[in-house]
LUMPA-408208 format. One record per residue (C-alpha): residue in three letters; y negated, z negated, x. Coordinates in steps of 0.05 Angstrom, whole numbers, padded with zeros to 5 digits, always signed. Layout:
ALAYZX
...
end
This chain:
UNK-00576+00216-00612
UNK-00596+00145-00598
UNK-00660+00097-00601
UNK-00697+00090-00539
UNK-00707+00028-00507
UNK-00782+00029-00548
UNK-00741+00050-00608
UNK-00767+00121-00635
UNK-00787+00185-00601
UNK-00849+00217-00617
UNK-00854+00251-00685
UNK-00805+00195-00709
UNK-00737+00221-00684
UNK-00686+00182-00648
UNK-00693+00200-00571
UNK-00639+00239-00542
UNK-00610+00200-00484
UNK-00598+00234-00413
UNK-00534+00204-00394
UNK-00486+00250-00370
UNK-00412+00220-00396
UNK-00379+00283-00428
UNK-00358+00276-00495
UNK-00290+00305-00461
UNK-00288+00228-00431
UNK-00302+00199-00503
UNK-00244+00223-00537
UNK-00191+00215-00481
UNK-00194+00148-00492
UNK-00136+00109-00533
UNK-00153+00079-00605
UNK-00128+00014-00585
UNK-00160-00052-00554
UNK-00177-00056-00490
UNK-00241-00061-00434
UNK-00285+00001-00414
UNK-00331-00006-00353
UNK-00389+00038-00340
UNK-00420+00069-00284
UNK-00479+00103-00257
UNK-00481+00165-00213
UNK-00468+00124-00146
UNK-00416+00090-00171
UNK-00446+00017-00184
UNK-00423-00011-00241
UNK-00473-00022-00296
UNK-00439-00062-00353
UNK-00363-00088-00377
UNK-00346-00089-00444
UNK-00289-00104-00490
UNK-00262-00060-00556
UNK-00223-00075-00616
UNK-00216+00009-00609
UNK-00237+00033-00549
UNK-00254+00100-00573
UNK-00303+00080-00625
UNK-00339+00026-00592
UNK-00351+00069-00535
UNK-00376+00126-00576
UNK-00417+00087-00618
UNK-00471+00082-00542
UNK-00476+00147-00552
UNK-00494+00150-00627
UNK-00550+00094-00665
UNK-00553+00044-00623
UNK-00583+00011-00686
UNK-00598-00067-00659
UNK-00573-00042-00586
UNK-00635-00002-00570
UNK-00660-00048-00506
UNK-00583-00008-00482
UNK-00619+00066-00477
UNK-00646+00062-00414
UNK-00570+00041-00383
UNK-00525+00088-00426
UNK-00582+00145-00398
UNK-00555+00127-00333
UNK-00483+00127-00344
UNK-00443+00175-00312
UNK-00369+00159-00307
UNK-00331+00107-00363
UNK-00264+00074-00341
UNK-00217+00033-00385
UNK-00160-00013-00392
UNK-00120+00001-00462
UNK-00095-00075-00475
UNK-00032-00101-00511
UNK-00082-00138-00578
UNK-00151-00161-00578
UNK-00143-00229-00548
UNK-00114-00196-00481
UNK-00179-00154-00479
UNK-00226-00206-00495
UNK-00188-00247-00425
UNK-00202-00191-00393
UNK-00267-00183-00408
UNK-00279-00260-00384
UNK-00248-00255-00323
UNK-00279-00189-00294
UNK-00346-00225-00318
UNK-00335-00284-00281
UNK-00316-00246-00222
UNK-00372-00209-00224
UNK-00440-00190-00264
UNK-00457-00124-00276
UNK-00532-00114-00284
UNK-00529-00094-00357
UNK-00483-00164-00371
UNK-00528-00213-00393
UNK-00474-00280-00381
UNK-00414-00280-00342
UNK-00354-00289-00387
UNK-00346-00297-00458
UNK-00370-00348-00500
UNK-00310-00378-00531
UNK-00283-00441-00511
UNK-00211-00441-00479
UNK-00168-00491-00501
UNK-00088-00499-00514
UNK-00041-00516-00558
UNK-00003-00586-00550
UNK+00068-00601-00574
UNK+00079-00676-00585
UNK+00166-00676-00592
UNK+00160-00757-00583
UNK+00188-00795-00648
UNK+00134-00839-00654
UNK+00082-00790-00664
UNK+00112-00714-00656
UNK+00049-00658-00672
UNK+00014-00600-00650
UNK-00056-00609-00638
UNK-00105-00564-00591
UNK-00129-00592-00526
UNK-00187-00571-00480
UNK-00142-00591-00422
UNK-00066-00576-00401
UNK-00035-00623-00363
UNK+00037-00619-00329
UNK+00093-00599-00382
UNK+00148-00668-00397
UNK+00211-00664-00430
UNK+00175-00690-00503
UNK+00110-00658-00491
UNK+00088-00578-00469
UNK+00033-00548-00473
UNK+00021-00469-00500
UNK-00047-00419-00481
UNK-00086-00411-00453
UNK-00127-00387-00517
UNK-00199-00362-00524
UNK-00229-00406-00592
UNK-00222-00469-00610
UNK-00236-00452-00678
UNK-00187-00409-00683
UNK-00129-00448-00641
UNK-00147-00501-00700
UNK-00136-00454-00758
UNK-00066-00430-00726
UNK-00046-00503-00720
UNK-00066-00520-00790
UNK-00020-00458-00815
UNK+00035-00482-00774
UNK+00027-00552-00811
UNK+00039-00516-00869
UNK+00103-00497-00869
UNK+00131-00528-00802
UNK+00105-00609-00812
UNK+00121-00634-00744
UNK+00079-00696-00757
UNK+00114-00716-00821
UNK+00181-00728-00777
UNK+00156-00789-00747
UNK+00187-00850-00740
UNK+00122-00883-00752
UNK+00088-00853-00809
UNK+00039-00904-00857
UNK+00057-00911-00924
UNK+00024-00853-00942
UNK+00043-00805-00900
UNK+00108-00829-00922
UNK+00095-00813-00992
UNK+00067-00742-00962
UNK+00139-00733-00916
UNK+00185-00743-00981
UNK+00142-00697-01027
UNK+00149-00639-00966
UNK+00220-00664-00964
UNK+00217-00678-00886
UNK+00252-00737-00847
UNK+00261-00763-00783
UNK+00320-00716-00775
UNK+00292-00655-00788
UNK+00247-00669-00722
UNK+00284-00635-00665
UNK+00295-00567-00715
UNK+00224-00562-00727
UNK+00203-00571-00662
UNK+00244-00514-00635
UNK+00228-00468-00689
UNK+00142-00486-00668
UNK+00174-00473-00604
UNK+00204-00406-00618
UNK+00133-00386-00653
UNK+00084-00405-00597
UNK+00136-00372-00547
UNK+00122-00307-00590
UNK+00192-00293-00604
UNK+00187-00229-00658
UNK+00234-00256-00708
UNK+00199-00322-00706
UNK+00128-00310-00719
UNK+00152-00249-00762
UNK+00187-00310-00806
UNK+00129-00362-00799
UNK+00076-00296-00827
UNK+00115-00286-00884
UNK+00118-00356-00904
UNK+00046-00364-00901
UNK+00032-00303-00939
UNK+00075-00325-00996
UNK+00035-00379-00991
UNK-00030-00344-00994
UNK+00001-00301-01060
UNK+00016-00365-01096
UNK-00055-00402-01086
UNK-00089-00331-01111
UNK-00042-00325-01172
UNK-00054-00386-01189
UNK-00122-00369-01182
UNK-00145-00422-01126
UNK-00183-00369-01087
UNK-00215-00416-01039
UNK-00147-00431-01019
UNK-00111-00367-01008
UNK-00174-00343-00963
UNK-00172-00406-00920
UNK-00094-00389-00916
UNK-00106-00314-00893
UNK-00161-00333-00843
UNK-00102-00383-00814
UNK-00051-00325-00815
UNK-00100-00288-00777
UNK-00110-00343-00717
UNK-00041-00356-00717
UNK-00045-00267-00704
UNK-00091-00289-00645
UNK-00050-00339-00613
UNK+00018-00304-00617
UNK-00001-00237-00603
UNK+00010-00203-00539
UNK-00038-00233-00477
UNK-00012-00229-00408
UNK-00081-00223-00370
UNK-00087-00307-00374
UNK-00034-00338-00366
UNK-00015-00413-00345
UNK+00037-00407-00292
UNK-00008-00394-00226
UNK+00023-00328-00212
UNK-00010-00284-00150
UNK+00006-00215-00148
UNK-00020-00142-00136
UNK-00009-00094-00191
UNK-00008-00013-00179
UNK+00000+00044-00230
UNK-00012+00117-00210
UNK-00019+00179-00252
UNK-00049+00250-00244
UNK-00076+00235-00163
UNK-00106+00169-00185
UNK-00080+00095-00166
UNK-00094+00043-00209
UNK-00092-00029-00176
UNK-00099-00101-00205
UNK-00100-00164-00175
UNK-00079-00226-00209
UNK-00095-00294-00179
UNK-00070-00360-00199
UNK-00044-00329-00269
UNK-00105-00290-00280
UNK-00111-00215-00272
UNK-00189-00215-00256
UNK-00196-00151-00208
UNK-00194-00080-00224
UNK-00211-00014-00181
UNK-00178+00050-00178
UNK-00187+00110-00126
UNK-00160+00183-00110
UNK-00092+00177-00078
UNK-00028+00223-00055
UNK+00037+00202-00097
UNK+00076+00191-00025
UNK+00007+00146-00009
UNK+00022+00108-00078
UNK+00102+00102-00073
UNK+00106+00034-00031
UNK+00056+00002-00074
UNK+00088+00020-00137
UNK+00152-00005-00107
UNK+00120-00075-00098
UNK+00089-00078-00166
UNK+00127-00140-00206
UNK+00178-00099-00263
UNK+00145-00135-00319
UNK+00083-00106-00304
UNK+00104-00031-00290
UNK+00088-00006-00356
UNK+00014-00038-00359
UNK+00002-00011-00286
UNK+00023+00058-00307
UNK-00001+00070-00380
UNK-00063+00048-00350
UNK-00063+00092-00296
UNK-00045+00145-00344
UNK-00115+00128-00373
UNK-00158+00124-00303
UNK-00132+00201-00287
UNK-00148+00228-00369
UNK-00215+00202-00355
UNK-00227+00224-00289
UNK-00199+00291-00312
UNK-00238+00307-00366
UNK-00257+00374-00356
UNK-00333+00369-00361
UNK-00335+00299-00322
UNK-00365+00282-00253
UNK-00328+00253-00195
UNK-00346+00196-00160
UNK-00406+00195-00109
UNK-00356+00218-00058
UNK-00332+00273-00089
UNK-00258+00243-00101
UNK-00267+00205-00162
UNK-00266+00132-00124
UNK-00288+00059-00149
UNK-00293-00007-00133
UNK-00285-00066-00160
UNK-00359-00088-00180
UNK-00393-00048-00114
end
């Protein structure tokens, strides 16, 4: 049961909705991040979201809306959901921006997200070696590359600021004031140790496992320290940096700054799954009823490294279109479009 659009029903109930997504479609879907899309009866696409849990946050349009209520009157018109299960939240909230900007779905109120993207810059020069964030990335040099795309400045900040912590770059300068010389021979950190710490940043922002895995458990040793010793304030500034550092070195292959093209296709259960990525950004998505001997050369072409996405995914498209109480496409065979 859910508000309506005026809030209460008559008699002061919440007012049913009419949509007519199965709960079937509901629970096929993964508990993991990703995008859902709806759509109405005809196919048109009424609104694109992004999950922490798919499952959940799709569910919850069809419980208490709570401060979602102006929302009845589209979930009562939703009659198909599709998804894409993505690798960690920051891949699904790319997605989510890029679809957007391709297109605005009538229940989308602004086209993209609202972060800001920036990057991450490493400085190797002697004179001045750090990593700082940038708003723009310029063409990689042997003593300076940049790393992101990334969706928050705040939080590209916060994961620079924990990498301080216990990789210094900047205190391996050659040219470091008198006090930051005082601060470089407290951390113990010289000139030399510039080029080691500069690959192991490297190795981090590359997400190598065994990298971040080592730079996570620093930080939380740091975090255990500051609240034994009781400086609170300081161990939850240190566990919301070990949480943007999470951001930034998770999994996100949706955005990406190598200007790759390509056409992506997964197929599962009858249904072909297709993305397109342009210029390093996968920012279309459609799927539609087709043969497995129809699919085969286009699975062929698909790039290896993203086989698995394309086919997990369409693993998803044909659960959904599956579910046993669900209603195909205005065709009859279960077909979308991009943003039609």
């Amino acid at each position: 049961m859910i508000k309506s659009a005026r809030g209460l029903a008559a008699g002061g109930q919440p007012a049913a909705h009419t949509g007519r997504v199965p709960p079937a479609a509901v629970a096929r879907l993964p508990a993991s991040p990703g995008v859902y899309r709806f759509r109405d009866a005809r196919g048109r696409v009424l609104y694109i979201g992004r999950a922490t849990t798919l499952r959940s946050r799709v569910a919850s349009y069809w419980s208490d809306l709570r401060d979602r209520d102006h929302l009845a009157p589209m979930v009562a018109a939703v009659a198909r959901i599709e998804a894409v299960a993505c690798d960690s939240v920051h891949e699904a909230s790319w997605l989510e921006r890029n679809l957007l900007e391709a297109g605005l779905p009538r229940w989308n109120r602004t086209p993209g997200g609202q972060e800001t993207v920036v990057y991450l810059r490493l400085d190797t020069r002697p004179a001045g070696p750090g990593l700082t964030v940038d708003y723009l990335s310029r063409a990689a040099t042997r003593d300076v590359r940049y790393f992101g795309p990334y969706l928050g400045g705040l939080r590209a900040r916060q994961a620079a600021a924990a990498l301080g912590r216990i990789l210094p770059l900047a205190y391996a300068g050659a040219q470091l004031s008198g006090a930051h010389r005082d601060l470089a021979r407290t951390r113990g950190v010289t000139g030399a140790d510039r080029d080691r710490i500069a690959r192991q940043l490297t190795a981090v922002l590359e997400r190598r496992p065994g990298a971040v895995a080592a730079a996570r458990r620093e930080l939380e040793e740091l975090r255990d320290r500051a609240a034994r010793a009781l400086g609170f304030e300081l161990a939850g500034r240190i566990q919301e940096e070990i949480q943007a550092l999470d951001w930034v070195t998770e999994p996100q292959r949706v955005t990406r700054m190598d200007p790759e093209d390509a056409e992506v296709h997964g197929w599962a259960g009858g249904v072909l799954v297709r993305f397109v990525i342009s210029g390093g950004r996968l920012c279309e998505w459609s799927q539609r009823a087709c043969g497995q001997a129809q699919a085969a050369a286009r699975l062929a072409a698909t790039p290896t490294g993203w086989a698995d996405f394309a086919r997990r995914n369409a693993e998803l498209a044909a659960g959904l279109a599956q579910a046993p109480d669900g209603a195909p496409g205005p065709d009859g065979a279960r077909s979308t479009s991009p943003l039609s």
